[in-house]
DOMILUM-54361 format. One record per residue (C-alpha): residue in one letter; x, y negated, z negated. Coordinates in nm, 4 decimals, decimal comma. Layout:
N
residuo/east/north/up
A/X/Y/Z $
...
***
This chain:
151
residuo/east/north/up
X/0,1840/-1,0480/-1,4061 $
X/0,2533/-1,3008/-1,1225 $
X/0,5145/-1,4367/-1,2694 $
X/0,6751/-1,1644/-1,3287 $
X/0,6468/-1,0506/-0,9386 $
X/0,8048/-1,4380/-0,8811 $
X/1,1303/-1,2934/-1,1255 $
X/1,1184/-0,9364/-0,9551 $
X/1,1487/-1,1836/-0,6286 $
X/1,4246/-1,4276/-0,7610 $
X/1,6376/-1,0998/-0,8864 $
X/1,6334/-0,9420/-0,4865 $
X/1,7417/-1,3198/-0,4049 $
X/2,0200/-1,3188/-0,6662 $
X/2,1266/-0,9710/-0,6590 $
X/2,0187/-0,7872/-0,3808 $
X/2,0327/-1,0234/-0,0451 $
X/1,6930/-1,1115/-0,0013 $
X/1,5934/-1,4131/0,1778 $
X/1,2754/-1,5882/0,1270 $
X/1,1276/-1,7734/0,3959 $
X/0,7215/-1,8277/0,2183 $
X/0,5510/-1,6083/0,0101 $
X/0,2228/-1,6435/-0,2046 $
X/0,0978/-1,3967/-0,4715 $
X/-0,2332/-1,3271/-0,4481 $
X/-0,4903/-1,1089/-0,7152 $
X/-0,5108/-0,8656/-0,4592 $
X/-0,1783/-0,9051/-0,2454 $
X/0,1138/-1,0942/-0,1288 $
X/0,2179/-1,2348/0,1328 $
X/0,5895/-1,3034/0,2068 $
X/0,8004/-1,4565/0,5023 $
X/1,1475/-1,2746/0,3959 $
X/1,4639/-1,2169/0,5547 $
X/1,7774/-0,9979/0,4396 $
X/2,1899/-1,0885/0,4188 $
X/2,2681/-0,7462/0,3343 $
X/2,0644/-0,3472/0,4008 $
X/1,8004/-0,3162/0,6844 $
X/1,4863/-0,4926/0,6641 $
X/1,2579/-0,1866/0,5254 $
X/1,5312/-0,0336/0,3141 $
X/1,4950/-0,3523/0,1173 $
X/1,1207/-0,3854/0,1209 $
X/1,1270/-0,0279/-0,0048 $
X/1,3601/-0,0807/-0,2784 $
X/1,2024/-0,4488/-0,3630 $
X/0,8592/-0,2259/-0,3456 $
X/0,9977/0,0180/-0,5907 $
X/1,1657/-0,2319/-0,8204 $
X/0,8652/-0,3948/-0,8800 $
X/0,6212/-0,1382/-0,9084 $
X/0,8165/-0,0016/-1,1802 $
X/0,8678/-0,3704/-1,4187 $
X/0,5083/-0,4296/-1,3484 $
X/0,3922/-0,0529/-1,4477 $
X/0,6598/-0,0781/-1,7445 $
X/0,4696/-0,4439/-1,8536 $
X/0,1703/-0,2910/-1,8109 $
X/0,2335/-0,0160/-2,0754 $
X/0,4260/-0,1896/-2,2783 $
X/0,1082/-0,4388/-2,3101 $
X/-0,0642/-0,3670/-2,6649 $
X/-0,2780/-0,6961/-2,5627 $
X/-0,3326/-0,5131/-2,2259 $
X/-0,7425/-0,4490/-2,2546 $
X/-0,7184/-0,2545/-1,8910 $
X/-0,4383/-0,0188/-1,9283 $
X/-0,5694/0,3201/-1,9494 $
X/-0,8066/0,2088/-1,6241 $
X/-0,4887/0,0370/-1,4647 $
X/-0,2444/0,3530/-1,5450 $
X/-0,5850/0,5935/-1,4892 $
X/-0,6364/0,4016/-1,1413 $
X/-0,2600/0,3904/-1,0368 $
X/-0,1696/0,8131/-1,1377 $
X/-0,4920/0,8569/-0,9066 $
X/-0,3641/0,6809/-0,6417 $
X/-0,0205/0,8856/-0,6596 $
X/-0,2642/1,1668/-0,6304 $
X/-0,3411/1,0509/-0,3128 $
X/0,0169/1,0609/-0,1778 $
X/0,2841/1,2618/-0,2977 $
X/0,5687/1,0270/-0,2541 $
X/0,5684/0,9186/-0,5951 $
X/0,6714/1,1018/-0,9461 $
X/0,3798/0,9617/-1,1598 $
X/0,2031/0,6214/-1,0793 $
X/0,1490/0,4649/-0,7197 $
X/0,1381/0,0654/-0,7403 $
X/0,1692/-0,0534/-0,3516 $
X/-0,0019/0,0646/-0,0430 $
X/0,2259/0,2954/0,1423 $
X/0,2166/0,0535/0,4733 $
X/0,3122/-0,2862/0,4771 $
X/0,1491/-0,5229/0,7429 $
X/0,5066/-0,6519/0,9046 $
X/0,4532/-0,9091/1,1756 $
X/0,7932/-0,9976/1,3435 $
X/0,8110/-1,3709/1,4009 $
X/0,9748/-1,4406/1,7391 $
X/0,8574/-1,7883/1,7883 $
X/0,7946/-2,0885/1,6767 $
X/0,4101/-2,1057/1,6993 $
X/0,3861/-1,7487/1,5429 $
X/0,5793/-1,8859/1,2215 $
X/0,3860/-2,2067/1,2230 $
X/0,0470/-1,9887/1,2591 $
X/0,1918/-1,6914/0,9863 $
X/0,3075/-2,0273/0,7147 $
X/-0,0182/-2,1836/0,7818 $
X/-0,2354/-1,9113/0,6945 $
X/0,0174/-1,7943/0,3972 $
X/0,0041/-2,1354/0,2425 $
X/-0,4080/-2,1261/0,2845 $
X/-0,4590/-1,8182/0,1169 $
X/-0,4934/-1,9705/-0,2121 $
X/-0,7296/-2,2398/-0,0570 $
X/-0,9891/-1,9976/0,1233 $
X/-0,9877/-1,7675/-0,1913 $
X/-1,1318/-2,1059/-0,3605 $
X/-0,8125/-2,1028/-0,6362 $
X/-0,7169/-2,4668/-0,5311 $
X/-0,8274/-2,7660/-0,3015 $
X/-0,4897/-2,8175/-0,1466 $
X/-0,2121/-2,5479/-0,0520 $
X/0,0780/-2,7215/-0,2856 $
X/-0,2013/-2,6778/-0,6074 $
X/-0,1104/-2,3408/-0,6343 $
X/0,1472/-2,2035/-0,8470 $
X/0,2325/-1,8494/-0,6951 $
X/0,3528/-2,0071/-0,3237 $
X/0,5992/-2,1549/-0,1419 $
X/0,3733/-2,3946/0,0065 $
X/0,4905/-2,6960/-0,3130 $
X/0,8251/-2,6309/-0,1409 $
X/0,6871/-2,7068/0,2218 $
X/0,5270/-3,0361/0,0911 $
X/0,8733/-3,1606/-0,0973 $
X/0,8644/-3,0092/-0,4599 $
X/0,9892/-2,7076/-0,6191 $
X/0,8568/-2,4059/-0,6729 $
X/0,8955/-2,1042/-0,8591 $
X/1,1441/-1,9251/-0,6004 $
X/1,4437/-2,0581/-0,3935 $
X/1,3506/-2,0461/-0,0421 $
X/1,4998/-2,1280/0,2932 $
X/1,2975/-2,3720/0,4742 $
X/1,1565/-2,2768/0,8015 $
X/1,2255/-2,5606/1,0737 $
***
């Protein structure tokens, strides 16, 4: 499933204008330092929120190895329940937590505590262990998506 968030996230790069500062994919959530070259800022968080939810929804049913599917598609039709907005299933939270970064110390505090995610959740020792981040790409390597380097 997470890597197939990070190719949801490399096709808005390719295709779409997004730019991605950091991110990290977490279990529960993500966390992403993003940018755009091309529509306004929410109009392509809620198409990039839409995209996704639908590949990962698709992947989920199209799973036969999938052990949680009824809960998952059970659990995410309950949620749409909830709110009205969507046709049938209802992946993300309807609010996203955006934090504008106007200077430097804010983007050193938001990367810092991006990158550590992984680290307090007890997944790794050190940020650039983990996969599902930009944080390899802050300490010299490569990682799964192209990103723009924060200064």
């Amino acid at each position: 499933m997470f890597l197939l968030f990070a190719d949801s996230i490399n096709h808005y790069i390719e295709h779409k204008g997004l730019i991605v500062y950091a991110w990290v994919i977490m279990s529960s959530h993500v966390h992403m330092i993003i940018g755009t070259r091309k529509d306004l800022m929410q109009d392509t968080v809620r198409d990039f929120k839409k995209y996704t939810s639908k590949a990962i929804i698709n992947s989920i049913t199209d799973n036969s190895q999938e052990s949680r599917k009824e809960w998952l598609l059970w659990m995410f039709e309950r949620s749409r329940r909830k709110n009205g907005n969507n046709s049938k299933y209802q992946f993300w939270q309807q609010h996203n937590h955006a934090i504008e970064l106007y200077n430097n110390k804010l983007i050193d505090q938001e990367l810092n505590y991006l990158h550590n995610n992984p680290v307090e959740d007890g997944y790794v020792y050190e940020i650039f262990e983990y996969k599902y981040s930009s944080a390899i790409d802050y300490c010299g390597g490569k990682g799964l998506i192209p990103i723009e380097l924060l200064a």
